[in-house]
C-alpha positions in Angstrom: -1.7 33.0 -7.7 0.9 30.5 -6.5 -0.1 26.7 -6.1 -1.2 25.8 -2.2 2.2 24.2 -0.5 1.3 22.0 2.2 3.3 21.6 4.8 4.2 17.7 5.9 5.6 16.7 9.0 7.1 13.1 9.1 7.5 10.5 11.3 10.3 8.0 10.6 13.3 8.7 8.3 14.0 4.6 7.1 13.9 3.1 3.6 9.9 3.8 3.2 10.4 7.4 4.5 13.1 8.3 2.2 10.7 7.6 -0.8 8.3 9.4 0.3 10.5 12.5 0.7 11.6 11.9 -2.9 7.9 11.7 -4.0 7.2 15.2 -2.5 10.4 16.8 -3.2 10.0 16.0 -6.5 6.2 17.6 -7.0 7.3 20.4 -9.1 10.1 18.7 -11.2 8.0 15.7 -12.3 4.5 17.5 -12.8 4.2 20.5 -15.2 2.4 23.3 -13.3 1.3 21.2 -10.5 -2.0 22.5 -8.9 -0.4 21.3 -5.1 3.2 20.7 -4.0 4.5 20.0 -0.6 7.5 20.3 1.3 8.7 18.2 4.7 9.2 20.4 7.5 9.5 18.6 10.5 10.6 14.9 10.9 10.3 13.0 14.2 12.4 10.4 14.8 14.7 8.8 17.6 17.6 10.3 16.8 18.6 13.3 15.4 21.8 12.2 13.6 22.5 11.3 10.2 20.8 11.9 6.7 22.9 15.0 6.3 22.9 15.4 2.0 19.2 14.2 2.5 17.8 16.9 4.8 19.7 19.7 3.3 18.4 18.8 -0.1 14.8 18.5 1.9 15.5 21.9 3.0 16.6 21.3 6.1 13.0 20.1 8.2 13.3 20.5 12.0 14.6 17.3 13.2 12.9 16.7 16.7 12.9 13.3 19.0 9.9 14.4 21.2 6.1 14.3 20.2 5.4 17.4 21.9 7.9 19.4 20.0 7.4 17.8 16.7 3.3 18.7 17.1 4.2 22.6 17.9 6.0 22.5 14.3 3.8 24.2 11.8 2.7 21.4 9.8 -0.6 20.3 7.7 0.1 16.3 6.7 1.0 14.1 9.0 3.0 11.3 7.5 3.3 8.0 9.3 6.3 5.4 7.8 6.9 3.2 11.2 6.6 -0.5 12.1 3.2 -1.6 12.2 3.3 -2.1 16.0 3.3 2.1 16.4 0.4 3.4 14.2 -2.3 3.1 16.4 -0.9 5.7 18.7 0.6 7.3 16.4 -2.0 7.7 13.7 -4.7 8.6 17.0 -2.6 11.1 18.5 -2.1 13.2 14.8 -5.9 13.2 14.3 -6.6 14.2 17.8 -3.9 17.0 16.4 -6.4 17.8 13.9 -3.8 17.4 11.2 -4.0 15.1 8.0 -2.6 12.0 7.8 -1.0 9.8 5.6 0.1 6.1 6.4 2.1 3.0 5.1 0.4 0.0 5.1 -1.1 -2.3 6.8 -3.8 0.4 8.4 -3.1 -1.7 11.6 -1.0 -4.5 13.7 -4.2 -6.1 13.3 -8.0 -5.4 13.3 -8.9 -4.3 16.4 -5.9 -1.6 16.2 -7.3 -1.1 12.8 -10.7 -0.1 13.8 -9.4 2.1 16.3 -7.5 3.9 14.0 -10.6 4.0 11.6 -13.2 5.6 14.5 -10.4 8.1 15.6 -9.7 9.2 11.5 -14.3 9.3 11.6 -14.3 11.7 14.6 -11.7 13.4 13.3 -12.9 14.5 10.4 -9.7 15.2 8.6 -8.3 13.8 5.1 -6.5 10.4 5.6 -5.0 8.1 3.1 -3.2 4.7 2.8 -0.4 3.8 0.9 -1.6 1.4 -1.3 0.3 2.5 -3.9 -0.1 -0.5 -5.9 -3.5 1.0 -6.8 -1.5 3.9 -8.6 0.5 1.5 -11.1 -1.2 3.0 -14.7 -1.5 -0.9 -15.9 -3.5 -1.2 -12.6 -5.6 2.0 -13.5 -6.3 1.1 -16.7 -7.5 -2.9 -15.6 -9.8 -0.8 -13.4 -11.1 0.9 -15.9 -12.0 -2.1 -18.6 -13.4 -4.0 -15.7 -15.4 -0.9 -14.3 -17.2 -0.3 -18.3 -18.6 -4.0 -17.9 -17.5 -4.8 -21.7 -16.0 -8.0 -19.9 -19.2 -9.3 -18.4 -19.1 -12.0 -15.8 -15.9 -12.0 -13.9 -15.3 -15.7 -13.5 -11.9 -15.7 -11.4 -8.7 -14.1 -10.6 -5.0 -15.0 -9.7 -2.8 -12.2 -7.9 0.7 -12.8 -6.8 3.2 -10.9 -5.7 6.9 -12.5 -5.0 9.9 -11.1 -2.9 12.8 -13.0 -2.5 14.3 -11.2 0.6 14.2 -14.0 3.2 15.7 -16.6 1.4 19.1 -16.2 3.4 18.9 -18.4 6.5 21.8 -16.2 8.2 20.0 -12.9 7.6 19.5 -11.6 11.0 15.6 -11.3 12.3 14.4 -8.0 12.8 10.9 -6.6 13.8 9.5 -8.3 10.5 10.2 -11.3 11.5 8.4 -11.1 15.1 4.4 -11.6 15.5 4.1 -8.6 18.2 5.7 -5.7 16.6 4.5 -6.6 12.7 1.0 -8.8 13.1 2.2 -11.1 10.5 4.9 -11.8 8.1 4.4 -12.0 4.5 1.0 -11.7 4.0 1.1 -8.4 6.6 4.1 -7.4 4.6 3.4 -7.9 0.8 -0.1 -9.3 0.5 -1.7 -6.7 2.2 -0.7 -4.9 -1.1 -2.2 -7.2 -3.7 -5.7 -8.2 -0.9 -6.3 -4.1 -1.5 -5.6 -4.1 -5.3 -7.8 -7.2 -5.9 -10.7 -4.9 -3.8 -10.0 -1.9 -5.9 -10.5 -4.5 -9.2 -13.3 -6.6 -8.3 -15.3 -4.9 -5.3 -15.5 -6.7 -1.4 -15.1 -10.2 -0.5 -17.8 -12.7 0.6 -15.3 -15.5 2.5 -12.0 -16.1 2.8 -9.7 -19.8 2.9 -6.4 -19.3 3.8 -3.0 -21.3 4.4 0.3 -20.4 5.7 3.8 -21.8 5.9 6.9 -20.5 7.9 10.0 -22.6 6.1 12.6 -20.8 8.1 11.8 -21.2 11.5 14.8 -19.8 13.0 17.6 -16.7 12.6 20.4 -15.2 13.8 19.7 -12.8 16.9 21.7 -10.1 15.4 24.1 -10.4 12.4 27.2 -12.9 13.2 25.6 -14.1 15.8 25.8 -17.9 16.5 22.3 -17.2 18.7 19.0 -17.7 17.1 15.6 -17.1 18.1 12.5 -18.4 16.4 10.7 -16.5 13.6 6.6 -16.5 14.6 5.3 -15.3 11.4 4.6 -16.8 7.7 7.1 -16.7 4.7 4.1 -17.5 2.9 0.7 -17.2 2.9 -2.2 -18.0 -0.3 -6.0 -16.6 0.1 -9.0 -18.8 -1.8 -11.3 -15.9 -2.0 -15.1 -15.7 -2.8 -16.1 -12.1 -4.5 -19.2 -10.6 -3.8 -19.7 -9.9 -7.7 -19.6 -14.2 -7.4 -16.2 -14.6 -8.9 -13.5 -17.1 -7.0 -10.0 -16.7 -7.1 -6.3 -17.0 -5.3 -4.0 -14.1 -3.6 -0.6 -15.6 -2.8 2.0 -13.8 -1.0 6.1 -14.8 -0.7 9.3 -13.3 0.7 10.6 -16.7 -0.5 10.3 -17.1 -4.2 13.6 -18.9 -4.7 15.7 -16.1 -6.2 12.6 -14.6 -8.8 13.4 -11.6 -6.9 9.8 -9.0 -7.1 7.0 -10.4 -8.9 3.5 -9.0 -9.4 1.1 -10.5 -11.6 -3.2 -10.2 -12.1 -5.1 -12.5 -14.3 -8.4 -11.9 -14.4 -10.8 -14.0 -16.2 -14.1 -13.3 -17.5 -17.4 -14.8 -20.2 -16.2 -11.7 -22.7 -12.2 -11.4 -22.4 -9.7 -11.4 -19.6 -7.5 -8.4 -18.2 -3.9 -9.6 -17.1 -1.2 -7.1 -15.3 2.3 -8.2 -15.0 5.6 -6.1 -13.7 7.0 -6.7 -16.9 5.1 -3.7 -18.1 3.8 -1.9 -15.2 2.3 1.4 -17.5 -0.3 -0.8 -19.5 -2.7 -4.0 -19.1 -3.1 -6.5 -21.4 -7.1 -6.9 -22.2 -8.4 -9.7 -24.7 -11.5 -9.1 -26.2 -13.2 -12.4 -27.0 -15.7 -11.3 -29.7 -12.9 -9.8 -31.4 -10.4 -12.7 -30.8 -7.7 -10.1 -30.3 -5.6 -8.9 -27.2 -5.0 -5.1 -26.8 -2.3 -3.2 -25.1 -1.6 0.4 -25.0 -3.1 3.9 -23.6 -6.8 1.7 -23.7 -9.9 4.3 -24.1 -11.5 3.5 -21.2 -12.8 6.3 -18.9 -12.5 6.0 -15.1 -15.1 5.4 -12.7 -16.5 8.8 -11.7 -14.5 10.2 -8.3 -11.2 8.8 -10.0 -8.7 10.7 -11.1 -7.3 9.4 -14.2 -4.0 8.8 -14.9 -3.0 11.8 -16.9 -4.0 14.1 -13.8 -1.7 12.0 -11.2 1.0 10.1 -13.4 4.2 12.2 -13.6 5.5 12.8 -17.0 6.8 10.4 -18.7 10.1 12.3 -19.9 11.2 12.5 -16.1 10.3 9.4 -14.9 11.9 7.7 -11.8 10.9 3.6 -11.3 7.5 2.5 -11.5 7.8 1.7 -8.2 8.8 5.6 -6.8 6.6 6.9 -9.5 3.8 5.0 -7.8 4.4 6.3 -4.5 4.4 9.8 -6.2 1.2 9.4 -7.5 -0.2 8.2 -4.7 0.7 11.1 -2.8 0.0 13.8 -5.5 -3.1 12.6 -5.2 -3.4 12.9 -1.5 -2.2 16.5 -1.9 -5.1 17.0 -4.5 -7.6 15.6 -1.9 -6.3 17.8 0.6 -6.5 21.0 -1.6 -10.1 20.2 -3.2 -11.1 19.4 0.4 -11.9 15.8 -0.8 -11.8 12.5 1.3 -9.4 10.0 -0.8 -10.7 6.7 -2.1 -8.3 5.1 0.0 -9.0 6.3 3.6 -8.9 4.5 6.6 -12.3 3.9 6.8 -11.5 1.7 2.9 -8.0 0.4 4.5 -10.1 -1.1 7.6 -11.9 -3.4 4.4 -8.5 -4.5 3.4 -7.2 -5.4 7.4 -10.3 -7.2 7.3 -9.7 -9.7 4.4 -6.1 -9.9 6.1 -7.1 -11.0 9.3 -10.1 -13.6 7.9 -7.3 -15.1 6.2 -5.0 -15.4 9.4 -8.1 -17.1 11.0 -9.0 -18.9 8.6 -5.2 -20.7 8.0 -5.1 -21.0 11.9 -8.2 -23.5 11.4 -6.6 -25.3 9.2 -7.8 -23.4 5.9 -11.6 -23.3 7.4 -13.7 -20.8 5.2 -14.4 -17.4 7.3 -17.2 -15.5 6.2 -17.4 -11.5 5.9 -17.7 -9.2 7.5 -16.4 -10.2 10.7 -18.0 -9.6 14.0 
């Protein structure tokens, strides 16, 4: 009996979109005997042009520029890669569809659209999953693990960073990133939401939230070459003082101005047995330091996942066909949507858990709009 194909409609063909069609077209060269693969078979987007080598390789999905007509395609997974400002109507209308769906992140412009999206995905009753692919990183996977077996008893505090050095031209052109009403925010909404979600995934919910802000670039080109600017409404960067439920206290910064360091992601984690550190230097294993033993330990640690996790044997692809950490995370990710949808399973990283993360996002907004005031959680 042949593995279950599911059939994926998308909607929106960018940069983010054209991973993700690498991660599913690339199900059965990258997993041996996969239990699930998936092909794209309709893409909605707002034009029809363009992409030519892509779709072909793709195998040619139906191209469509009406709702309507992309809905009537035959199609399982709904796959949402837009600006933030369109997946509240967009993620509402494919669960009213019935269908699956899978999102980039943030869940929503902001936390009322988040919640919205979260009660529609609750009434729907269909599988949906964020793409916090961050989670999927095996370094990441295995920090889980050594902090989920307890062996470092009390988690004191954290540091989590992650640096992009994208908007450090003052001539580069603003686009829909750089404007409050289509993205909700700059880079906090754009990276941090990232490393907010991976610090949950570590070390459980947040209590409060302190958070500051800071635009340095306050205006940009209209268009590029133009000698018309218009002023940029959201933060080049943002840093979170956040209190843990499990009582620890630590910082989440977020940049798209880290002065030429280019992408940076780093967790330290520190703890009364040891510490756990991830860096992208080495984005396969974490670095744990046993302080009984006075010795660090790095490698394939024998640490078992928390039960309802798939470890990363079952979700990594294999590591003589391996893309980028970066892409192979996004595969995971999605295999393990895939695996969800087959098994009939709700993923760990469903809307209802991606509405959490919004809501750390937005206590911090609030928070550095009072001038760094602490904002307890949850909010009402």
């Amino acid at each position: 009996m042949s593995e279950p194909r599911i059939k994926v409609g998308s909607i929106g063909l960018g940069m983010i979109g054209k991973v993700h069609a690498i991660a599913y077209n690339s199900i059965p060269f990258r997993y041996k005997n996969p239990a699930v693969t998936a092909n794209v078979q309709a893409i909605l987007r707002t034009k029809t042009g363009g992409n030519d080598a892509l779709l072909k390789t793709l195998g040619g999905p139906k191209i469509e520029t009406d709702a309507d007509a992309f809905y009537a395609q035959d199609i399982d997974l709904v796959d949402i890669c837009t600006p933030n400002f369109l997946h509240r109507e967009q993620a509402q209308e494919a669960l009213v569809q019935g269908k699956h769906v899978y999102m980039e992140k943030p869940l929503g412009l902001n936390l009322a659209d988040a919640r919205e999206i979260a009660k529609a995905a609750e009434k729907a009753g269909t599988i949906t999953h964020t793409a916090f692919m961050m989670r999927y990183y095996p370094a990441v996977q295995q920090a889980r693990a050594v902090l989920a077996s307890g062996i470092l008893g009390d988690i004191y505090s954290f540091r989590v960073h992650y640096y992009h050095n994208s908007y450090m031209d003052p001539n580069r052109p603003t686009s829909w990133r750089l404007r409050h009403t289509p993205s909700g925010g700059g880079a906090l909404m754009d990276l941090g939401v990232h490393i907010i979600d991976m610090t949950r995934y570590l070390l459980g919910e947040a209590r409060w939230v302190q958070g500051r802000t800071r635009t340095f670039i306050t205006s940009r080109p209209k268009s590029p070459g133009s000698s018309e600017t218009v002023p940029v409404d959201v933060d080049d960067w943002g840093v979170l003082t956040v209190g843990m439920e499990n009582g620890a206290m630590g910082t989440i910064e977020a940049t798209r101005m880290s002065g030429g360091v280019g992408d940076s992601l780093g967790v330290e984690i520190l703890a009364s047995n040891g510490s756990v550190v991830v860096t992208d230097k080495d984005l396969y294993h974490c670095e744990y330091y046993d302080q009984a033993g006075k010795q660090f330990h790095i490698g394939a640690l024998d640490f078992p996942m928390p039960e309802g996790e798939r470890g990363k044997s079952e979700i990594w692809p294999d590591a003589k066909l391996p893309l980028t950490a970066f892409t192979g995370a996004h595969t995971a990710c999605i295999y393990d949507l895939l695996l969800n949808i087959k098994e009939k399973k709700q993923s760990i990283v469903s809307f209802a858990d991606a509405l959490k993360t919004q809501e750390i996002l937005e206590a911090g907004y609030k928070s550095a709009g009072r001038n760094g005031e602490m904002v307890n959680l949850p909010l009402d």
